[in-house]
C-alpha positions, 0 to 999 in steps of 0.5 A, spaced: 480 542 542 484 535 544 484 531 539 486 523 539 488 520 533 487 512 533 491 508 528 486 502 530 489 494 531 488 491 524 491 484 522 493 479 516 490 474 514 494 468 512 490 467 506 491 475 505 499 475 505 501 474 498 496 480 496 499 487 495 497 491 500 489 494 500 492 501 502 499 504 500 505 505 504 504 513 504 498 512 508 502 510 514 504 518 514 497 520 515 496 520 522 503 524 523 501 529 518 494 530 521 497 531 528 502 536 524 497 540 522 492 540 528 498 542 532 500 547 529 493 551 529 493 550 537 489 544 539 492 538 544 493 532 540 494 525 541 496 519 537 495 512 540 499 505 536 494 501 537 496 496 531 504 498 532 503 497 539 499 491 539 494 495 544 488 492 545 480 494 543 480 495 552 487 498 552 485 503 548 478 504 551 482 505 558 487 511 554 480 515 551 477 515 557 483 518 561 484 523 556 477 523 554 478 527 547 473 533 544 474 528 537 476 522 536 480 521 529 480 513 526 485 512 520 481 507 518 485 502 514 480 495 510 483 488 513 480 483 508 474 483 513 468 486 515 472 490 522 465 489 526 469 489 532 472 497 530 465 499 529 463 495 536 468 499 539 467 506 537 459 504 538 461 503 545 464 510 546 459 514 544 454 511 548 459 512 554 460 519 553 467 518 552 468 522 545 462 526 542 464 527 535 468 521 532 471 522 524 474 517 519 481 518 514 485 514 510 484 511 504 478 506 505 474 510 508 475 515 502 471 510 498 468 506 502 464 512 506 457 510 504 458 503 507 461 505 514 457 510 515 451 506 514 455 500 518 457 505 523 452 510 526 457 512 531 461 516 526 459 522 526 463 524 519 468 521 514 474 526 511 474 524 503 482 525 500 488 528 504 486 528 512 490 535 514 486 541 512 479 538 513 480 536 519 483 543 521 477 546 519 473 541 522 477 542 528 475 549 527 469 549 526 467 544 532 471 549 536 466 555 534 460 548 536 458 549 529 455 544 524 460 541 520 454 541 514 458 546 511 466 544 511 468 541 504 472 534 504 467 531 508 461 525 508 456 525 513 448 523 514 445 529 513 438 531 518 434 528 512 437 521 513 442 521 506 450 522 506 453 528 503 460 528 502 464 533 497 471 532 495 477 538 498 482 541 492 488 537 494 495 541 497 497 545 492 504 546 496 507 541 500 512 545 503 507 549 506 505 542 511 508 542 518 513 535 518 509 529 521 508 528 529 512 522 530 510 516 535 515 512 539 512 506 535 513 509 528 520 510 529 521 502 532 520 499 525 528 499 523 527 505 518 524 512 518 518 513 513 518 519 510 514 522 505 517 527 499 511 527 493 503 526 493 501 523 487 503 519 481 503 523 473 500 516 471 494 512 470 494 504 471 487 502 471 489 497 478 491 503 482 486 509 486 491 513 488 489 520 484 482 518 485 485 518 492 487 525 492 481 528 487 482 535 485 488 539 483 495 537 479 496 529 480 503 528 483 505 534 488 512 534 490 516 537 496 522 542 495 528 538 496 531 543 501 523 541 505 526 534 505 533 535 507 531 540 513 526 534 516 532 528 515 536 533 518 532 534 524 530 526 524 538 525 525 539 531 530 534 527 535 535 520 534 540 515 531 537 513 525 540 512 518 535 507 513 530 512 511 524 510 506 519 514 500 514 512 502 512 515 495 507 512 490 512 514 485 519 518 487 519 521 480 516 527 478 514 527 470 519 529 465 526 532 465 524 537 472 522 531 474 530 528 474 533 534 475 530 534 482 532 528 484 539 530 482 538 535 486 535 532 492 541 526 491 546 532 492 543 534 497 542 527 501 550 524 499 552 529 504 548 526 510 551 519 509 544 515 510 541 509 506 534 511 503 529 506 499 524 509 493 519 506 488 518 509 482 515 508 474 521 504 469 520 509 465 524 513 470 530 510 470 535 514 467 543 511 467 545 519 470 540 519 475 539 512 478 548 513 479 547 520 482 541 516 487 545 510 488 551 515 490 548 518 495 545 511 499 540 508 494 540 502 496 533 498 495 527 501 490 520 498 488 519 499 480 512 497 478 514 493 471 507 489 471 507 485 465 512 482 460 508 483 454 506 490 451 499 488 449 499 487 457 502 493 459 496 497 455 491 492 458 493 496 464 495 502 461 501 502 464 505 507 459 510 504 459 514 498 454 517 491 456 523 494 453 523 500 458 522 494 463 528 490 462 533 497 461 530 500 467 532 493 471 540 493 467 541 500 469 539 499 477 543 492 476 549 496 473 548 501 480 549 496 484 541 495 486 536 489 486 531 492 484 524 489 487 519 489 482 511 490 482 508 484 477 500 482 475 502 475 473 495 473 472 489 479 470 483 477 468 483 478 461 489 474 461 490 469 456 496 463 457 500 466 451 500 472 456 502 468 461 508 464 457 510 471 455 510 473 462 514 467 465 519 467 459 521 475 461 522 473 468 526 468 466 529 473 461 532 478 466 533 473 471 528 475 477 526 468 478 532 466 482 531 469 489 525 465 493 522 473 496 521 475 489 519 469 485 513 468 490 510 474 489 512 474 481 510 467 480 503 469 484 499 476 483 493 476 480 490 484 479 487 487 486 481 490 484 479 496 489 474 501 489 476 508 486 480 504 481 479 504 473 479 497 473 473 497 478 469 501 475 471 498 468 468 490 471 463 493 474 459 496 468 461 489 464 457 486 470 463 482 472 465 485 478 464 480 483 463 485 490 465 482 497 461 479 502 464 484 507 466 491 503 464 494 497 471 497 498 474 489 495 472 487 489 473 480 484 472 477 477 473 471 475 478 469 469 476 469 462 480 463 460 479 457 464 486 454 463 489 461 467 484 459 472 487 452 474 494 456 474 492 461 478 488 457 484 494 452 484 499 458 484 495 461 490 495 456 494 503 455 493 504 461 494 500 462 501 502 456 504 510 458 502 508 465 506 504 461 511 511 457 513 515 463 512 511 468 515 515 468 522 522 469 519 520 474 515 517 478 518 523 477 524 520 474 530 524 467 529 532 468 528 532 465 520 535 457 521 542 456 519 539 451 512 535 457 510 538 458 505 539 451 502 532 450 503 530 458 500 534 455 493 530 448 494 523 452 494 525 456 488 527 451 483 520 447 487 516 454 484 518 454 478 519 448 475 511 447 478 509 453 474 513 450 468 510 444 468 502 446 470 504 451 464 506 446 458 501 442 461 495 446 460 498 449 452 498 442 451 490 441 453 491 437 458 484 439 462 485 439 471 478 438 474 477 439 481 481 432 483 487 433 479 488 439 482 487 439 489 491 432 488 497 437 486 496 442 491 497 437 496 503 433 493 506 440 492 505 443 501 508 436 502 513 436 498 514 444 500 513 441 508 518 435 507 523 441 505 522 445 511 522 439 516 
């Protein structure tokens, strides 16, 4: 069969970008992996960069049309919106004849199926978990022009009107997939993603990853000779030395967990690269991470979240403030800065939670850099479908479901003052990234003050969320005027800098 993949164009909003992404960095290798697999079982496969080639809705239509596929494949990730033009536009497809057959993957999708299914009647199924096996058998079978009524993994309309959907055990060997087709566009974006585990051995209620993958062990690992053999092949066809796990969590549990890495760090010193990681801090062994950091670690994400214990089992991390602060000594002694995943506000936060918190951040140094202290300073907790805490809110009654998606989800704080703090931190935040977007994200050159004006922000950041917050622990009361007062002396005092 021909089969084209779609990764369609999707953009950030400014209001969006100081939010943790919707979907994790594993799903950027889904697409690739899918085509793998399809590859291997003998069908014509293409993948079209819609969003990292900044393609248009009437390119890609251009694109279809000349290749005109047996099935369409749309890695469907959520945007912070209602995507009616992706549904418009694959409604157009159908109704011109240029596919017959149209599935979704991803992790949107996974959850969301009712919703699209419902939004979209161009879609003809949705794959629910791990894409590569399903869509083989939904390759297969459409191939033998059989109903995919019967396939395990997928949602439909049924014939009577009502969805069915059924969940596929997840991958039990990794080993066993072929390595992901790679695009010209993935390989342009300065470092070469690379899966080395599914899964995570943890729980944390703000994160849907096992939901994701449902059936079966929670974290799967590659062999690292499966590893090895892929950089090695990478490296043979093209001159790349920054690789990125795109893993959840690099580690696996326990003691195996760290003899594998130790392993695999053995194994990658030996090819002279650069590699990036995120892992739980409970993870963070002094042999391990110097072993890691010896054969070319030199970035890694740990998720600490919070700076009070009571927090941490909120949030069911399993892990302890003082796990946090050795996990950032070892990393430190290594010679690595670790960036660090934080939920500043969560919606049973109260304002001793929150002094505990900034006083940790300031403990251990991490509010010195401006690209970390506006991410510290404000995260409040994502709540997605398929996460615990979701389904926690939801049978409170205070969930508040979003306009556009079942999908996103928001609740209000339970204490007043951590409100205020929250909508004043937001707002500041946003618009620091809003003035910042452009040199982030590498499409203007930085200016040669950036680092003067960086350091002038931070001391700016921190000395409003210690003043709004002394403010509050002594009763002082910001209604809706005093706040939006500070909010605007805030921009401008940020905007006068930057000027």
């Amino acid at each position: 069969m021909k089969i084209l993949l779609l990764e369609h164009p999707r953009s950030i909003s400014t209001e969006r970008c100081n939010d943790i992404a919707n979907t994790p960095l594993s799903s950027c290798l889904l697409t690739g992996y899918a085509a793998g697999v399809l590859k291997s079982q003998g069908h014509e496969v293409e993948i079209v960069e819609g969003y990292l080639d900044k393609l248009s809705y009437k390119e890609i239509g251009k694109i279809i049309e000349a290749y005109k596929p047996d099935i369409l494949g749309v890695h469907m990730v959520y945007h912070w919106k209602n995507d009616r033009r992706l549904y418009n536009f694959l409604e157009a497809v159908k109704r011109q004849g240029i596919s017959p057959y149209v599935t979704a993957y991803g992790f949107y999708p996974t959850f969301g199926y009712e919703e699209i299914l419902k939004s979209c009647k161009a879609i003809d199924s949705i794959i629910l978990g791990e894409p590569e096996l399903t869509f083989a058998d939904l390759a297969a079978t459409l191939t033998r022009k059989k109903s995919h009524e019967k396939i395990l993994g997928l949602a439909y309309l049924s014939s009577q009107g009502s969805i069915t959907c059924s969940k596929a055990k997840a991958i039990e060997n990794l080993d066993d997939l072929p390595f992901p087709v790679r695009t010209r566009a993935s390989l342009n974006i300065g470092e070469v993603n690379i899966m080395g585990s599914r899964g995570c051995y943890g729980a944390c209620t703000f994160c849907y990853i096992n939901s994701y993958y449902g059936r079966g062990p929670k974290w799967r690992g590659r062999s690292p000779e499966n590893i090895i053999a892929e950089i090695d092949e990478i490296l043979l066809k093209h001159t790349m030395d920054y690789f990125y796990f795109t893993d959840p969590n690099f580690f696996g549990p326990g003691k195996a967990g760290q003899e594998r890495a130790l392993h695999l760090a053995s194994l990658i010193k030996q090819r002279k690269i650069k590699f990036g990681i995120e892992a739980r801090v409970n993870d963070i062994h002094d042999e391990t991470i110097g072993a890691l950091a010896d054969a070319g670690l030199c970035h890694i994400l740990v998720g600490l979240e919070s700076g009070r214990d009571e927090s941490l089992k909120r949030l069911n991390k399993m892990t302890t403030t003082a796990q946090n602060e050795g996990a950032v000594k070892i990393l430190r002694k290594h010679g690595i800065e670790p960036s660090i995943g934080f939920i500043m506000f969560e919606p049973d936060s109260s304002l001793e939670d929150i002094r505990i918190n900034f006083e940790f951040l300031k403990r251990n140094d991490l509010l010195k850099n401006l690209d970390v202290t506006v991410n510290v300073l404000y995260h409040h907790m994502i709540i997605l479908q398929g996460t615990k805490a979701y389904k926690i809110l939801k049978s409170e009654g205070r969930l508040d479901i979003s306009p556009h998606s079942t999908y996103e989800a928001s609740t209000s704080y339970v204490n007043r003052q951590v409100s205020a703090l929250a909508a004043i931190m937001r707002e500041i935040t946003n618009h620091i990234f809003y003035r910042l977007e452009e040199i982030w994200r590498k499409k203007v050159p930085e200016p040669a003050a950036a680092p003067l004006e960086y350091e002038k922000i931070n001391r700016l950041l921190v000395g409003l969320f210690e003043k709004v917050l002394s403010s509050l622990e002594h009763g002082e009361d910001f209604n809706d005027v005093k706040l939006k007062d500070l909010i605007y002396k805030t921009k401008s005092e940020i905007d006068e800098i930057f000027s």
